[in-house]
C-alpha positions in Angstrom: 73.8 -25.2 55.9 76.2 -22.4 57.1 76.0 -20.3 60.3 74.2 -17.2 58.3 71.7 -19.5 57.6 71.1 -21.3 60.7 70.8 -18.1 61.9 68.8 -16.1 60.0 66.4 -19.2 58.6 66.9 -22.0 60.9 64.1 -20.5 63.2 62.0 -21.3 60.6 61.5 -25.3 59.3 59.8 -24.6 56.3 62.5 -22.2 55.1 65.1 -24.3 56.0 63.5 -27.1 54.5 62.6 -25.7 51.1 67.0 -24.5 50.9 67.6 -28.0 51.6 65.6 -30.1 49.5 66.3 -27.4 47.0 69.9 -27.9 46.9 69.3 -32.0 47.2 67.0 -32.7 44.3 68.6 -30.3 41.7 72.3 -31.4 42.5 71.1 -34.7 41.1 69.1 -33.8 37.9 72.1 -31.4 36.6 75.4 -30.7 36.5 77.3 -27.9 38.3 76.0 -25.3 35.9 72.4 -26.0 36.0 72.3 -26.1 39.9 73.7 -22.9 40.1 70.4 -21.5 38.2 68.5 -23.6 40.2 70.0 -22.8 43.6 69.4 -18.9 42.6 65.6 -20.0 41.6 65.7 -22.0 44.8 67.2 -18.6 46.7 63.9 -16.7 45.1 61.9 -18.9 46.8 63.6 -18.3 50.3 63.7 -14.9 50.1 59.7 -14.8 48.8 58.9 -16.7 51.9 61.5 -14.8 54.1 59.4 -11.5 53.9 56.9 -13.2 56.0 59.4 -13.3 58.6 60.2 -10.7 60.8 64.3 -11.0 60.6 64.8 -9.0 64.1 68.8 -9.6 64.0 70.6 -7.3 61.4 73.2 -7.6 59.6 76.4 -9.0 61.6 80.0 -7.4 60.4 81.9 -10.1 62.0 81.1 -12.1 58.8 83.0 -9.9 56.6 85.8 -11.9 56.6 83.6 -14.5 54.2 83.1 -11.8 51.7 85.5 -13.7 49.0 83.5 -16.7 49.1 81.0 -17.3 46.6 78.5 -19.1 49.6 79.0 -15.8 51.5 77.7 -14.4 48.6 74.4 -15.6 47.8 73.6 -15.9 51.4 74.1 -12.2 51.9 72.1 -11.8 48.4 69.5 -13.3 49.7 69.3 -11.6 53.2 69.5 -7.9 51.2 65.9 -9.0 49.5 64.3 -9.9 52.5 66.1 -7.2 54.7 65.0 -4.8 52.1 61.3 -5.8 52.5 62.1 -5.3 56.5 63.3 -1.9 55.8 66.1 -2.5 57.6 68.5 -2.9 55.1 70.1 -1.2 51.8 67.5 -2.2 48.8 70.1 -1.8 46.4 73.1 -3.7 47.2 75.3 -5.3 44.5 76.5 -8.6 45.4 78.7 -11.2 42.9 78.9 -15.4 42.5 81.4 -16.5 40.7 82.9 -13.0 39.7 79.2 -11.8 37.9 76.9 -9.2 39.0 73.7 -10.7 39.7 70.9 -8.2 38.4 68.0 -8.2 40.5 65.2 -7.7 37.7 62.4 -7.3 39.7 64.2 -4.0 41.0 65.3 -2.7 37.6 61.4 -3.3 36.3 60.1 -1.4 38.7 62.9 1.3 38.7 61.9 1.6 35.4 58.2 2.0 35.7 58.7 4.8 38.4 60.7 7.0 35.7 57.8 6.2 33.4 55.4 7.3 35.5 57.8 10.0 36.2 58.4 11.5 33.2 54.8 10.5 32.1 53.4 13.5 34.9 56.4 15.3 33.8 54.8 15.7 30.3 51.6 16.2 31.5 53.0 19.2 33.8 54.5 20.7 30.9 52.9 23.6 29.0 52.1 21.5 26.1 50.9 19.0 28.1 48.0 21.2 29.7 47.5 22.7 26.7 46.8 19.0 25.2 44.2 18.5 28.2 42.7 22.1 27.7 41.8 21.4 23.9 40.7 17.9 24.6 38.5 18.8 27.7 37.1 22.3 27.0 35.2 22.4 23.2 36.9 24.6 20.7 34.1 27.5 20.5 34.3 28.1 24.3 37.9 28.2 24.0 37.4 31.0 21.0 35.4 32.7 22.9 37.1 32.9 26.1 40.6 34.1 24.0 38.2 37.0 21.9 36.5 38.7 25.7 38.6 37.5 28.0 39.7 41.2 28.2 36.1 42.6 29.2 35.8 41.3 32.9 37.6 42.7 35.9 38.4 39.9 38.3 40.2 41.1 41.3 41.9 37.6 42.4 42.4 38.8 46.3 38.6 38.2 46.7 38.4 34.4 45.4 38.9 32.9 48.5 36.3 34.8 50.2 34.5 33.4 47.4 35.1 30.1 47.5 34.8 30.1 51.7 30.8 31.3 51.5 30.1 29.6 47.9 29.8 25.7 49.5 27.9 24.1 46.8 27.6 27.2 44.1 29.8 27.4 41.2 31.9 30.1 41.6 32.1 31.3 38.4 28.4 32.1 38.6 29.1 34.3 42.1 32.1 36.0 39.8 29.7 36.7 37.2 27.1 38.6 39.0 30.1 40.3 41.2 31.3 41.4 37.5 27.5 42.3 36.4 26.5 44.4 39.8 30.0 46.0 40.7 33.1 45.1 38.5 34.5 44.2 41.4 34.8 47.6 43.3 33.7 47.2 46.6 33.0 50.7 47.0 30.0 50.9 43.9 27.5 52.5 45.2 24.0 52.2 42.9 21.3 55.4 42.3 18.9 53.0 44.1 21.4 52.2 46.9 22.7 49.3 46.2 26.2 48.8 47.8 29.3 47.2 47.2 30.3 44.1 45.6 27.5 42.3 45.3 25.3 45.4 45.2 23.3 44.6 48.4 20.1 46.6 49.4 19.3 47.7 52.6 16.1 45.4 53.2 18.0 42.4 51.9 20.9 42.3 54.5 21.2 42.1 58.1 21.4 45.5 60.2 25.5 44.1 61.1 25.5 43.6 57.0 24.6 46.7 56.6 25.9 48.5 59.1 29.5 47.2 57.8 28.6 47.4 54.1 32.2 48.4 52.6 33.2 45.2 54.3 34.0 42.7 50.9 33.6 39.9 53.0 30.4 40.9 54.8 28.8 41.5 51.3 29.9 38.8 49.1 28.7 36.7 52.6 25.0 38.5 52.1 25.5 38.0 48.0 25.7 34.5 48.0 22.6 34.0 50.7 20.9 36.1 48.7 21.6 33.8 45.4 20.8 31.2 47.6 17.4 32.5 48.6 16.5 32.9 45.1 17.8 29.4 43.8 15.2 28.0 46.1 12.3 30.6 45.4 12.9 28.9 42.3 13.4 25.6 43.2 9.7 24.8 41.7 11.2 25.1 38.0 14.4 23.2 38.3 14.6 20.0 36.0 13.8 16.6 37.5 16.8 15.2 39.1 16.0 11.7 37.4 16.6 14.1 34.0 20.4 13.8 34.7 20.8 10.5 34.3 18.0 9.3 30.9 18.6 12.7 29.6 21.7 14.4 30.8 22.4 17.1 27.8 18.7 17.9 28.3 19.5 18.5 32.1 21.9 20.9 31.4 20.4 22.6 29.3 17.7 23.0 31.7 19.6 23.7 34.2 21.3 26.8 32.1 18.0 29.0 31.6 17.1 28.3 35.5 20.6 29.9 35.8 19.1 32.6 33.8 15.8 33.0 35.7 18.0 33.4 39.3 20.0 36.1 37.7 16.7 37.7 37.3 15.4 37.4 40.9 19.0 38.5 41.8 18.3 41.7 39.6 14.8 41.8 40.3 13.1 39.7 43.0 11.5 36.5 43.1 8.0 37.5 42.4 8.3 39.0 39.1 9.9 36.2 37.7 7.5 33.8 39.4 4.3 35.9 37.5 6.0 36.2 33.9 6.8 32.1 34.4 3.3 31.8 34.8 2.3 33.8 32.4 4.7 32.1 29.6 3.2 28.3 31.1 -0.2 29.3 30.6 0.5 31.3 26.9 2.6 28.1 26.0 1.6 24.7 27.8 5.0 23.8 28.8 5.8 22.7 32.1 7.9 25.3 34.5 11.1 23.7 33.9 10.8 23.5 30.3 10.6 27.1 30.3 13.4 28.8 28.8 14.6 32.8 29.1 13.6 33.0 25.9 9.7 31.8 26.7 9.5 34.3 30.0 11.0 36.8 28.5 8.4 38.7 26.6 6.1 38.6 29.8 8.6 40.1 32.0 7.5 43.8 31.8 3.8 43.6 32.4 5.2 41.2 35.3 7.1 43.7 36.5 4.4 46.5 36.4 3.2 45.3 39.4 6.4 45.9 41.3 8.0 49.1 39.1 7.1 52.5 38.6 8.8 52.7 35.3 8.0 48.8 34.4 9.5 49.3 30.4 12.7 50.5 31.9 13.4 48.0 34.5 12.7 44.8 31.9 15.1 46.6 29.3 18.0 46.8 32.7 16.5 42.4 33.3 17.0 42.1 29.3 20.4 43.2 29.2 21.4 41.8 32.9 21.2 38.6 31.7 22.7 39.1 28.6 25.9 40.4 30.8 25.8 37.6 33.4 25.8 34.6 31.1 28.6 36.1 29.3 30.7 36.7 31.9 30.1 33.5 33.1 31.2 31.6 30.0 34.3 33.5 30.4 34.8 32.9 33.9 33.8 29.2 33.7 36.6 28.7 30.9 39.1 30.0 33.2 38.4 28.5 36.2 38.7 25.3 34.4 42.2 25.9 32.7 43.3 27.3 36.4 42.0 23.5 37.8 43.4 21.6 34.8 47.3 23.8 35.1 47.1 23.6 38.6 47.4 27.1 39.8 46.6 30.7 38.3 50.6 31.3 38.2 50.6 30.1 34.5 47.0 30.9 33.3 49.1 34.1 31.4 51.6 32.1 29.7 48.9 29.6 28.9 46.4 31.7 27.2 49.1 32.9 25.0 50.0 29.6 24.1 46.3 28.6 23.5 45.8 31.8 21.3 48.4 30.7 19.1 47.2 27.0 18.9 43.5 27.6 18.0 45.2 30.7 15.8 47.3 27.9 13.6 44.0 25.4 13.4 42.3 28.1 11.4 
């Protein structure tokens, strides 16, 4: 056993053993040729177990005058695996026996599989890569639609993070919706009834500081989204069963969709007339509250608001086409919030579009 070994392995009996009796045993079943195989089979071995082993001495340059020999060789082979495992030694190094480059495969595989797995993210970065993703994740009709009235809403993008910092739980497409709906996104819209800014808060609905500091975006959108809030659990009492989700989950949704439809009324309207006409619609048609749709309430929504409304006709015409606005825009806004999260950033949703016009343009 040379010095490098005794050194490096010859702390350790079970190394040294296992290089010893390799060497021993497969010198007498072959030739010269086969126990050079075997010796570099025997060397994977070592250098397996040698990883367990914390090699604390590195590398030592007064060897480097065995360089030429082949012995030298495989030794120092062997210690650029292990020492490469330790991190304290080049991963890479190129070592010969007998004049030919010994390959060390298990690097090259996984070389390999990192460029993969490079390029693989590569093409999925790429334009045509997200636009893959978009048409396999987002169905075809929403995509039309988004591409024919994406042009209609006003989205001013400096106020999406105050957005997303009061939103928690709240999709934010539905906040950008009724932001679109009440204000088009001028903080300074002022209503004839005296609703004010962004959100369009009223007077008895917000805080005196709210109020007080009303032309503040992030006071209002702040008081907009406690307000949806308040009405989401007003009308908690018509929300689909949770246990829907999982034996009926299209059903859910669906659900789910028209209470969406009912909050933008409170939001519009208050609570109370939206409570009364839900009433009204579960006693006309038997259903339970949650299996009520915006379609079902609807009819019952001016003599519910008669008891809240001087001019009740007028006000459930403004409901009727406030809801029609709000679920619009927030198909549209939905669709591109989901392309922004599936390119990665709004920086491309431009270029993107364009390409996705084209796309659904050629599938015609």
């Amino acid at each position: 056993m040379t010095d490098y070994f005794k050194r490096n392995l010859g702390k350790d009996l079970r190394l040294r053993t296992i290089y010893e009796n390799t060497l021993r045993e497969e010198r007498k079943k072959s030739g010269k040729k086969r126990a050079k195989n075997v010796i570099l089979a025997g060397l994977a071995s070592v250098i397996a177990l040698s990883a367990l082993v914390a090699f604390k001495k590195p590398y030592n340059e007064t060897n480097a005058n065995q360089k030429t020999s082949s012995a030298y060789n495989i030794e120092a082979h062997a210690y650029a695996g292990s020492a490469a495992s330790a991190n304290c030694y080049p991963a890479n190094l190129e070592l010969t026996v007998e004049n030919e480059t010994i390959d060390n495969k298990i690097s090259t595989a996984a070389t390999a599989s990192r460029t993969a797995k490079t390029e693989s993210v590569a093409s999925l970065n790429s334009i045509d890569g997200i636009i893959g993703r978009i048409t396999r994740e987002i169905p075809k009709e929403k995509l039309e639609y988004y591409i024919s009235n994406k042009n209609i809403v006003h989205m001013d993008e400096s106020y999406l993070p105050l957005i997303q910092k009061f939103a928690s739980k709240i999709d934010i497409a539905k906040v950008a919706a009724i932001i679109e709906a009440e204000s088009r996104w001028d903080p300074t819209c002022e209503s004839g009834c005296g609703a004010y800014g962004l959100m369009q808060i009223m007077q008895n609905s917000s805080t005196p500081y709210e109020w007080k500091n009303k032309t503040n975006p992030e006071l209002n959108i702040s008081a907009g989204i406690r307000i949806w809030k308040a009405k989401e659990s007003a009308l908690k009492f018509c929300e689909p069963p949770e246990e829907l989700k999982n034996s009926d989950s299209k059903a859910y949704y669906s659900a789910m969709w028209e209470h969406f439809k009912l909050t933008a009324v409170a939001y519009n309207s208050g609570q109370w007339p939206v409570i009364d006409a839900l009433e009204m619609a579960a006693k006309k048609n038997g259903k339970e509250y949650w299996k009520q749709t915006w379609a079902d309430v609807a009819p019952y929504i001016e003599t519910a608001c008669s008891q809240y409304y001087y001019y009740p006709g007028s006000k459930a015409e403004e409901i009727k086409g406030y809801v029609s606005k709000v679920t619009k825009y927030y198909s549209i806004y939905s669709t591109e919030f989901t392309i922004e999260k599936i390119a990665g950033s709004r920086d491309s949703i431009s270029s993107i579009t364009s390409q996705l016009e084209k796309k659904l343009g050629n599938n015609k």
